[in-house]
Structure formats: structure tokens, C-alpha cells
C-alpha atoms as one frame of an Amber mdcrd trajectory, in Angstrom:
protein
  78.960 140.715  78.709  82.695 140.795  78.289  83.600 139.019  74.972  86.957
 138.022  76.190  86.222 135.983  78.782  85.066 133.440  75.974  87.885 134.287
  73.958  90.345 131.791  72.447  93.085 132.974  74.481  91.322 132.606  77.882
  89.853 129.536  76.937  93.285 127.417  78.306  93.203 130.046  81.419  89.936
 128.817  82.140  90.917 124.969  81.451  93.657 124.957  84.037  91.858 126.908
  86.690  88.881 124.110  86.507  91.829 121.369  87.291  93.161 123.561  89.923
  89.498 124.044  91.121  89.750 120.044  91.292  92.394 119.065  92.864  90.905
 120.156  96.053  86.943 119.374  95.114  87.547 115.905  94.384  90.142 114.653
  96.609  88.430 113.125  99.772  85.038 112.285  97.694  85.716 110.011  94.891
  87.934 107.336  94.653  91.590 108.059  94.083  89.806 111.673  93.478  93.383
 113.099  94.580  94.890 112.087  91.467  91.938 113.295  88.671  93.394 117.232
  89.102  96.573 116.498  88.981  97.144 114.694  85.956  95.211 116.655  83.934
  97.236 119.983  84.832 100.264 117.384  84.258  98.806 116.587  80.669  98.732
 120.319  79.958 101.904 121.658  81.429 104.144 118.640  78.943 102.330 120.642
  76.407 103.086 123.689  77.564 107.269 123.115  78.244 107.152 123.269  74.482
 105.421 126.838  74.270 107.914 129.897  75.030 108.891 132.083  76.512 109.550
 129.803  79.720 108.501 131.985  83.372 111.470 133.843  85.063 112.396 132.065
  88.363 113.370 133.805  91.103 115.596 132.538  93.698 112.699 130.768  95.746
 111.231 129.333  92.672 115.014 127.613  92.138 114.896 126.749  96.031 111.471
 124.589  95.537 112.487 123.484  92.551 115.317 121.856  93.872 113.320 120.385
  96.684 111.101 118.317  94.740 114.062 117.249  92.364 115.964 116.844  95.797
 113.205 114.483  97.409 112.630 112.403  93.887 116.474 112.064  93.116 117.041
 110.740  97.161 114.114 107.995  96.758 115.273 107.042  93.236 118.550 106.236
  94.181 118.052 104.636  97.158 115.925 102.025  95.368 118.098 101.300  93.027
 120.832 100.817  95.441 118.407  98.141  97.017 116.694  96.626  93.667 113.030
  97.917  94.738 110.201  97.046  92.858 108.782  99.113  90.160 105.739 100.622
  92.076 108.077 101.906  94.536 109.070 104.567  93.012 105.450 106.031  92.406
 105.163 108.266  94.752 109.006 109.723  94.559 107.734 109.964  90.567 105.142
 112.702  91.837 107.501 114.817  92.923 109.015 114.732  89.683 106.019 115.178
  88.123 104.987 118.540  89.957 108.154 120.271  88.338 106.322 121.196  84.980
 103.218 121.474  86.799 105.077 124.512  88.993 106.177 125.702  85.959 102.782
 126.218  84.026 101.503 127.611  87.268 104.291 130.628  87.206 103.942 131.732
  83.555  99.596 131.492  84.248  98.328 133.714  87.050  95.032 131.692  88.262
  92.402 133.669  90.094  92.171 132.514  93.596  88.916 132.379  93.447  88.933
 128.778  91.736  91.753 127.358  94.156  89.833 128.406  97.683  86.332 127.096
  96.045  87.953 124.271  95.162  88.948 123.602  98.773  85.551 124.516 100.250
  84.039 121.719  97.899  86.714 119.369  99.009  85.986 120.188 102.820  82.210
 119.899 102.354  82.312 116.586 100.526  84.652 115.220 103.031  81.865 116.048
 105.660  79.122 114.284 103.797  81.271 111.324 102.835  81.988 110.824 106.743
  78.510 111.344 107.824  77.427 108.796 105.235  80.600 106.985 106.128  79.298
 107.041 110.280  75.619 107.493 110.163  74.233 105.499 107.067  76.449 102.924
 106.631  77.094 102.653 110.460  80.892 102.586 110.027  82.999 102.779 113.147
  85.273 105.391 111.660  85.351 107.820 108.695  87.598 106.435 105.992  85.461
 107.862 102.433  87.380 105.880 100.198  90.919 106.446 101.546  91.714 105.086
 105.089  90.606 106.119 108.278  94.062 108.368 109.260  94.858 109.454 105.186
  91.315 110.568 105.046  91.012 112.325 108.546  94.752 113.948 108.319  93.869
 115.042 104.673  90.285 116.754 105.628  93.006 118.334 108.464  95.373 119.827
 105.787  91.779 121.078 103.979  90.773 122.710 106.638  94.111 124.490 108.352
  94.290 126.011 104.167  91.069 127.501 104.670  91.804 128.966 108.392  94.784
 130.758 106.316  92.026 131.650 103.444  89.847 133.741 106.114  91.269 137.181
 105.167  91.105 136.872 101.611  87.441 135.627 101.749  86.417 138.455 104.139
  87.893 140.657 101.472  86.117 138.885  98.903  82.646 139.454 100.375  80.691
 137.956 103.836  78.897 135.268 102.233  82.095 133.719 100.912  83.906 133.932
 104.966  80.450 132.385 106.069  80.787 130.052 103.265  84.571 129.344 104.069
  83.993 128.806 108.222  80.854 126.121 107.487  83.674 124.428 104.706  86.340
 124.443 108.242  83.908 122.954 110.359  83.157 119.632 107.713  86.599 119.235
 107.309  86.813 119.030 111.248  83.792 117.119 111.616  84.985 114.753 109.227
  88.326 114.265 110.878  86.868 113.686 114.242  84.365 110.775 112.576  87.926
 109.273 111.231  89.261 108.987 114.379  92.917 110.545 113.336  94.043 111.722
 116.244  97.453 113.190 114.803  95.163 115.446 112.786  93.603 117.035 115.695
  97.610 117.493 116.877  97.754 118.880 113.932  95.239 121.066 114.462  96.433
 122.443 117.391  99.438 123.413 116.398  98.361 125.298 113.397  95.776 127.249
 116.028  99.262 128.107 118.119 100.403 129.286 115.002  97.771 131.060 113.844
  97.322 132.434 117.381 101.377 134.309 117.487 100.964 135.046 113.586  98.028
 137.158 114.050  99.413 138.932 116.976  96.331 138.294 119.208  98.818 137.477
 122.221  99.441 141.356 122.269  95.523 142.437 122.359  94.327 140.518 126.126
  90.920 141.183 125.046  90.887 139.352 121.647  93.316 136.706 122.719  90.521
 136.050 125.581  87.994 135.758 122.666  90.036 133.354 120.873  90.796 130.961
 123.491  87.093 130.770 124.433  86.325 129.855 120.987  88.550 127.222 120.864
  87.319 125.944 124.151  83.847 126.130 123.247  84.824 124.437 119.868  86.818
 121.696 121.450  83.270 120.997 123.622  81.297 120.855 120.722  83.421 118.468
 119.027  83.671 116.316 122.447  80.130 115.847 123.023  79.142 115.187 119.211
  78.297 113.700 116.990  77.527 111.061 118.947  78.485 111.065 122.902  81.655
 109.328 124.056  83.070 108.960 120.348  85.763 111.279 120.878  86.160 110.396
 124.614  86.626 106.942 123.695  89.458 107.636 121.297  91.416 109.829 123.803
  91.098 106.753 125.851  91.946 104.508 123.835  95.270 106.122 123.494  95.868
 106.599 127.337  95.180 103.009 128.139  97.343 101.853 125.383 100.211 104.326
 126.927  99.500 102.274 130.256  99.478  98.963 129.151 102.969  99.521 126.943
 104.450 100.912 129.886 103.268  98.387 131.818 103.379  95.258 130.161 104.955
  96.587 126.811 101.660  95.455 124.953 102.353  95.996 121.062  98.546  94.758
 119.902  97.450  98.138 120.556  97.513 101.294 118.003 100.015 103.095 120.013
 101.650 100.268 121.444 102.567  98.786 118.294 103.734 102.427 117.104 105.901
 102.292 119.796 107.351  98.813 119.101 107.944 100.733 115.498 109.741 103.665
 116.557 112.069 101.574 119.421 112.786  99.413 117.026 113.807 102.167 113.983
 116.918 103.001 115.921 118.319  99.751 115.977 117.516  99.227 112.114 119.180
 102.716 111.333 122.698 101.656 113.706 122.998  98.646 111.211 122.339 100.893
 108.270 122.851 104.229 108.758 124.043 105.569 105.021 120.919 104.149 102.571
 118.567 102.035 104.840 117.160  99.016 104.438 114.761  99.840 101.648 111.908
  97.947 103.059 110.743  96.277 106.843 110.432  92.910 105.108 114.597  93.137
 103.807 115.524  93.549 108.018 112.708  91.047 108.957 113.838  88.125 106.378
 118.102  88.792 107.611 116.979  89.488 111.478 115.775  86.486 113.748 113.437
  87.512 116.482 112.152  90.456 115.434 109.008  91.814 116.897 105.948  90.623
 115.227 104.802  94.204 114.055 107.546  94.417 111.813 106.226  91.691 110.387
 102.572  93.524 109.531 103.464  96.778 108.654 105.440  98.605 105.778 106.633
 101.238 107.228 107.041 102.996 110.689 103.903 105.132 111.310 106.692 108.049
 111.373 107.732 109.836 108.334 111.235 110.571 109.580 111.826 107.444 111.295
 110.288 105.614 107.958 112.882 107.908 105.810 115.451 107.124 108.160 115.192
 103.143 107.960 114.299 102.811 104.551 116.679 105.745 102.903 119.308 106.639
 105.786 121.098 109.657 106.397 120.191 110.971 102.942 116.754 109.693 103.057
 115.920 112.131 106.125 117.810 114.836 104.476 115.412 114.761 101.756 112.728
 114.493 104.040 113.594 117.213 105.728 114.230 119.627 102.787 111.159 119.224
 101.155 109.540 120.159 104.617 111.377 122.932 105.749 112.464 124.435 101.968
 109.189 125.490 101.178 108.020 126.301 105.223 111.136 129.180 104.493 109.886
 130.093 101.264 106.364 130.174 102.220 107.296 131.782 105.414 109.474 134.732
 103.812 106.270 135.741 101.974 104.167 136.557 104.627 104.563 139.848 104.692
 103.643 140.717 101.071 100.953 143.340 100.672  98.416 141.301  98.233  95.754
 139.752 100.000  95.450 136.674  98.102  99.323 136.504  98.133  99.313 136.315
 101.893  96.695 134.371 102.365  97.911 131.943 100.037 101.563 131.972 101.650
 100.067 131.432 105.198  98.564 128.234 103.574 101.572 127.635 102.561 102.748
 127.414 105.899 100.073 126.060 107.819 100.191 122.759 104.771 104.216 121.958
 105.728 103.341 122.194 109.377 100.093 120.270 109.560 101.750 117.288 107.439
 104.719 117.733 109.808 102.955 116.736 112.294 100.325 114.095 110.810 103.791
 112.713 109.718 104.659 112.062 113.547 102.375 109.367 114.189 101.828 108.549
 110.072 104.247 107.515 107.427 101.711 110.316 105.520 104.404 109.949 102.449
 103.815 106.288 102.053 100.318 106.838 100.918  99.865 108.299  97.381  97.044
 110.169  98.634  99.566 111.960 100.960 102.086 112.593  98.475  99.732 113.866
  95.817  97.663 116.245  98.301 100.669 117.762  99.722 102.973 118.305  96.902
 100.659 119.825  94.197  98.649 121.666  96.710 102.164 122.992  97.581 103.091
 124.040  94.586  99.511 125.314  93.487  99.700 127.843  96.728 103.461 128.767
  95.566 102.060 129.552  92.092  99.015 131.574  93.479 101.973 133.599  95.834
 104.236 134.668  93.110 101.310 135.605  90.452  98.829 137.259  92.781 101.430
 139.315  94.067 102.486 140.652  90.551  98.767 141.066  89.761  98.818 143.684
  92.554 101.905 145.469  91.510 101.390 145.641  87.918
């Protein structure tokens, strides 16, 4: 056996990779499981910004660098320009927080290997949570111990990672792609049992991606194959796990379309999304600059406004929410910490590592699937949100830049 796999000096190698390993194992299957990863690679990278020499940064590790900073510094300042409550600035502290978590994870090259397990645990326990979730304790959607959309758009982001994470398992051996497609199917599963219909948007979009990225519209014969699959998937999921549960929820949404058009019906889901977003562009006109901080400041100095505003905290839209709450600059930030790291993530796709590709097309298909949860979900308002997307972010950046020296050194 290798004696230096036990040696002192790989002993804090093997430490971190175990947290890595959890932030995806535990984050749909134990309460605030999201967080337990996290702050323990947190705990070790403070220690660690007092251990030289510090990692080189390139010129994309200074561009999502300033992201995070840029998103944190926005939501900071706008709430103390409106006097916000301490626990409002949580989540904008996370982004804050990733910084010297980036930073351990560029001077420490973890093997992949711990990051894409990690996922598959995550995916699997988020199917077994929602079938105990639907079948045992005869919920009526999937919620684990998140709720129903957070959990369901989450299992989403879980399993458009491990669509990207094909090629490197397949490289790695046929058990772990066998391994990897049952862990994409309980994520799935587990999103359809929530009843999160932006995640199956979502979805979709990444399989469009996925679909030009590949190049399979140039081959007729294996762009054939892949649109049958996805038909025969879609099928599947329609007819189970139980008939008419997915039916109903497309429904659902139609006949709340129908009755908002027709009597402009706001006690529905969509309907009172709609009410939201209408009413986020006459918030915004009064102000534009920083927002309004909060609904409830524009509800207590507005007469008349629409009783929604009055049950919600924010819009069930990301940018509209950024746009009310944090104005102009709000969105800005929004917007750079989404499209930032799509560039960065993006401009590495072409690198000849493996894992380093497979880990940058994560990369990508993470900003684009919580772009588009984020249309119909105020995903950021949620810690669960924030903390799943930004360290998984930077985790994939770290596994990019080190497994791609690995395979030139």
C-alpha cells in the first residue's frame, strides 16, 4: 500500500476533499444539509489565508473574484442605505464568504473523484427523500426538508452537473457512467414529485444546450437518437410515478393562465406571480437607483396595493426581486454574478483535460439552470439557493484550473 496516502501532508488533502465530497451529499437530505460542507471548508480556508505562498490568479480567477465581492458589496450597501435588518444580509455574507473558500480550492488540486461522488449521493438522497416525502408520508409534493420549488430546482441543478459529468465518468470506468445516469434520473424523479415546474424549464434548456454543445445537430442519425430519448424520457416521467401527477401540474398552470387572462385571478400560483411581476415595474419607476429594500417598505407608503404584496417577500423573479429591492445596481450585480462566471466557465470548454471540461461544462450548465429557476423563483432569497449555487460554483472553478494543470504538468 502506498504510505503516503496516510501521510501527514495528505492528511489536510484528504480533509477538504471529504467537505467538498459533502457539500453535494448532504444538501437535499438533511436539514439545512447545504450549509454542513460549506462551513467546514470555510473553517479551514481562514486557516489557511495565513499559510503561504498564496495561489497565482489568473485573469479569470480576478474576474470571479470580483463577482462575488461585486454581488456582496451591491446587497450590503443597499441595506444600509435602507436600515435592513441584521439577517438580511446573510445570504449577500455567503458570497463573501466563498472568497477564501476559492482561494484554498486554487492552491489544493482535489481529485474529481470526491466532487462528482459527492453529487451522485446528493442526487440519490434527494430521490429517496421525495419518495418518502410522496409515498410514505403521503405528501402532495416533494419538499425533503427545504420547500417544494428550493428542493425540486436544487435536485435540477444536481442533476444538469452530472449530465456535464458523463464524459469524465465514461473515462473513469462503465460502472461509474451507469452509476452517474441512475444518480440523473433521482434527481429528476425527485423534481417531478416537487412539483417545480421552472426546474423542468430548466431542464430543457440545459438539454438544448447540451444538444448544440455536443454537436449532435451535425450527425442526423445521433441527433434522431437523442430526441427519441428525450421523448421517451419525457413519457416516462408523464405517466409516473403515479398517473395524472404531472398532467395535473401542467394544468394547473394553463388554467391559471386562463383565469388571469380572463378574470385577472391572483389566488392562483401563476396568477399571483403575475400580479408580482406587473406590479415590479411600477415599484422600480418610483425607485429606480436602490429599490425599496423590502415589499412590506412599498406596501406600508402605497394605499391599494394588491393583496399579494402583502404575503410575499419577494417577487418569484430573481431579476425583478433585484430590481425592486436593489435598483439599477441591484440587477447589475445580479447579472454579473450570472453571466461573469457563464464567460469564464464558457471560455474553458475547450481545454484538453477531461475532468477540466467536464467540470467547466458544469460550470455552465449551474449559471444557466439557476438562470432560469430564477425566472419563476426569487432562487437567491433562499439560503439554500445561495449556498448551493455559489460554492458549487466556485468548487467546479477550482476543479477547472487544478485538473487542467494536473494534465499539463
Amino acid at each position: 500500500m502506498n504510505g503516503k496516502l496516510f501521510s501527514v501532508a495528505s492528511l489536510p488533502v484528504l480533509m477538504i476533499s471529504i467537505f467538498v465530497f459533502l457539500c453535494g451529499a448532504l444538501s437535499l437530505v438533511l436539514p439545512s444539509g447545504y450549509t454542513i460542507g460549506p462551513v467546514f471548508l470555510l473553517l479551514v480556508a481562514l486557516v489557511y489565508l495565513f499559510i503561504r505562498p498564496y495561489p497565482s490568479l489568473n485573469v479569470q480567477d480576478k474576474c470571479l473574484l470580483s463577482a462575488l465581492l461585486t454581488y456582496a458589496l451591491v446587497g450590503i450597501a443597499t441595506n444600509l442605505i435602507h436600515h435592513m435588518s441584521s439577517r438580511d444580509y446573510d445570504n449577500f455574507s455567503r458570497f463573501v464568504f466563498a472568497i477564501p473558500v476559492l482561494l484554498l480550492l486554487l492552491r489544493i488540486r482535489i481529485a474529481p473523484v470526491y466532487f462528482w461522488l459527492g453529487l451522485v449521493v446528493g442526487a440519490l438522497g434527494a430521490g429517496v427523500v421525495a419518495i418518502s416525502d410522496f409515498f410514505i408520508h403521503g405528501e402532495l409534493r416533494a419538499a425533503g426538508h427545504n420547500n417544494a420549488i428550493q428542493f425540486g430546482d436544487i435536485a435540477i441543478l444536481f442533476a444538469v452537473m452530472l449530465f456535464a459529468g458523463l464524459s469524465w465518468a465514461k473515462h473513469h470506468s462503465n460502472l461509474m457512467l451507469n452509476v452517474f445516469m441512475l444518480a440523473i434520473a433521482s434527481a429528476i424523479f425527485a423534481s417531478l414529485l416537487s412539483g417545480a415546474r421552472g426546474g423542468w424549464l430548466a431542464l430543457l434548456c440545459v438539454l438544448a444546450l447540451l444538444y448544440f454543445y455536443s454537436g449532435l445537430y451535425r450527425d442526423r442519425k445521433k441527433a434522431l437518437r437523442y430526441a427519441v430519448t428525450i421523448v421517451l424520457g419525457l413519457l416516462v416521467f408523464y405517466q409516473f410515478p403515479q398517473p395524472g401527477l404531472l398532467q395535473a401540474r401542467i394544468h394547473d398552470a394553463l388554467v391559471d393562465i386562463q383565469q388571469y387572462q380572463a378574470t385577472l385571478n391572483s389566488q392562483t400560483s401563476l396568477g399571483a406571480r403575475f400580479v408580482l411581476w406587473q406590479t415590479s415595474f411600477d415599484m422600480f419607476r418610483l425607485q429606480p437607483i436602490f429599490g425599496w429594500g423590502s415589499l412590506q417598505a412599498y406596501v406600508q407608503v402605497t394605499p391599494d396595493t394588491p393583496e399579494v404584496l402583502q404575503t410575499f417577500n419577494h417577487m418569484h423573479n430573481d431579476f425583478l426581486d433585484a430590481l425592486v429591492k436593489r435598483g439599477v445596481i441591484g440587477a447589475f450585480g445580479l447579472l454579473v454574478i450570472y453571466f461573469i462566471p457563464a464567460y469564464i466557465f464558457y471560455a474553458r470548454l475547450s481545454l484538453s483535460s477531461v475532468a477540466a471540461q467536464a467540470a467547466a461544462l458544469a460550470g455552465v450548465n449551474l449559471v444557466l439552470a439557476t438562470f432560469v429557476c430564477g425566472w419563476t423563483q426569487s432562487f437567491f432569497s433562499h439560503s439554500s439557493g445561495v449556498m448551493v449555487y455559489v460554492f458549487m460554483m466556485i468548487i467546479l472553478w477550482g476543479q477547472v484550473r487544478t485538473a487542467n494543470e494536473a494534465s499539463q504538468s
